[in-house]
C-alpha positions as CSV (number, residue, x, y, z in Angstrom):
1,X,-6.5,5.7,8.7
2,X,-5.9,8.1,5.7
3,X,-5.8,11.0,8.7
4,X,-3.1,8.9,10.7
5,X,-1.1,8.8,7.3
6,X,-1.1,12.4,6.6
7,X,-0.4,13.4,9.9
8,X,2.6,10.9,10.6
9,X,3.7,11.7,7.1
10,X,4.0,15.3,8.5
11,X,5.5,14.9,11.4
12,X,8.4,12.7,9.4
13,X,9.2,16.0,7.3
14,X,9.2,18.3,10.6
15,X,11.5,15.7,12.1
16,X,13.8,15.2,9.0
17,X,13.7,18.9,8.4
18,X,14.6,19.6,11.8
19,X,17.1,17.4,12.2
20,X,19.3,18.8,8.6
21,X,20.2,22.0,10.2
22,X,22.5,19.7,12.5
23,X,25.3,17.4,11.9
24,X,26.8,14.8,13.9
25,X,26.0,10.9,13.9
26,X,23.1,10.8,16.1
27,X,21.7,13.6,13.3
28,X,22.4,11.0,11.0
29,X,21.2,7.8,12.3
30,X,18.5,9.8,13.0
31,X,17.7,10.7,9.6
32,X,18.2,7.2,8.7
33,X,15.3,5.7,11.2
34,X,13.1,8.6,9.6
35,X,13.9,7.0,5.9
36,X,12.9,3.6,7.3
37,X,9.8,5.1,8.6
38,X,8.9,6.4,5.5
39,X,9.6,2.7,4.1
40,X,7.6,1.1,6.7
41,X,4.3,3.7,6.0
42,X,4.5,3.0,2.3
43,X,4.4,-0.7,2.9
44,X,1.4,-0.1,5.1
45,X,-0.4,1.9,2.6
46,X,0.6,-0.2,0.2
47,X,-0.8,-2.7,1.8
48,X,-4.3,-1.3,2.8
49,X,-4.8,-0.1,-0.8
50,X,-4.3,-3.8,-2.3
51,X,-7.3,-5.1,0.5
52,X,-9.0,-2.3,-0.5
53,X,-8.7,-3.2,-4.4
54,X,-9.3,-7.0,-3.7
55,X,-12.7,-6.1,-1.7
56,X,-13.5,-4.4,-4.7
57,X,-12.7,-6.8,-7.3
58,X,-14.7,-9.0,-5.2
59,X,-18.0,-7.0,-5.3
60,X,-17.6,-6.9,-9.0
61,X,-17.0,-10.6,-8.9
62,X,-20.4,-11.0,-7.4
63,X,-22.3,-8.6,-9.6
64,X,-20.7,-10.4,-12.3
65,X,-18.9,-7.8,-13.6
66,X,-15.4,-9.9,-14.5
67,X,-13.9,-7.6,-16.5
68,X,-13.5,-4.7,-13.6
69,X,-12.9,-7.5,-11.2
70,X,-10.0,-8.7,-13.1
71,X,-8.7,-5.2,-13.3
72,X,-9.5,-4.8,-9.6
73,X,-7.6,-7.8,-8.7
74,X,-4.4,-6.9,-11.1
75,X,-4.0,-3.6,-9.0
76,X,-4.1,-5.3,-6.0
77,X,-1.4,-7.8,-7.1
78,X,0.5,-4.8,-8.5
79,X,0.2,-3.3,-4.8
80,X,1.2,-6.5,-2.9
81,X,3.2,-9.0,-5.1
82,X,2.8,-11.6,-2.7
83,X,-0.7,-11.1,-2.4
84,X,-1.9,-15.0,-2.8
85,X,-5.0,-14.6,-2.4
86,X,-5.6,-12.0,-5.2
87,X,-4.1,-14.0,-7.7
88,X,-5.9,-17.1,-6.4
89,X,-9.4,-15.1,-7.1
90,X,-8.1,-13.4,-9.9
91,X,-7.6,-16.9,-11.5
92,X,-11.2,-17.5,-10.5
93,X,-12.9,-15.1,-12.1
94,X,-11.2,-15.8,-15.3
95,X,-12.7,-19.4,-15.2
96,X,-16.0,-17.6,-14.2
97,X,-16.0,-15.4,-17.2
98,X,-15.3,-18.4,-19.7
């Protein structure tokens, strides 16, 4: 996934690049779908990187190792602010630790 990323990532900077030595409106709609794209990828990575963080906290969870897991689950929640699921755990591990 991390290839797909870079790669796409490149090819957005071609395209913008590209597309600055021109002017007219399609130029600049054009450049405008390129910023969303760039939006929409962060999201995406964001997103990956907050699962990727919760399955960590988790495995520290399990080896009892609350401390990391709370960390692990707070940069997951700071990836994904809407990430229930994190902060449901998260709240979990608290009452596990005492």
């Amino acid at each position: 996934m991390a290839g797909n990323i870079e790669k796409n990532s490149q090819l957005v900077k071609a395209k913008t690049s590209s597309l600055q030595r021109t002017s007219s409106n399609i130029v600049s709609r054009g450049l405008s779908d390129l910023a969303l794209l760039d939006v929409e990828k962060a999201k995406i990575t964001d997103e990956c990187q907050a699962r990727e963080w919760l399955e960590t906290g988790e495995v520290y969870r399990v080896n009892g190792e609350y401390d990391k897991a709370i960390k692990a689950f707070t940069s997951a929640i700071a990836l994904n602010h809407n990430y229930a699921i994190a902060y449901e755990v998260r709240g979990l591990v608290y009452d596990e630790k005492g």
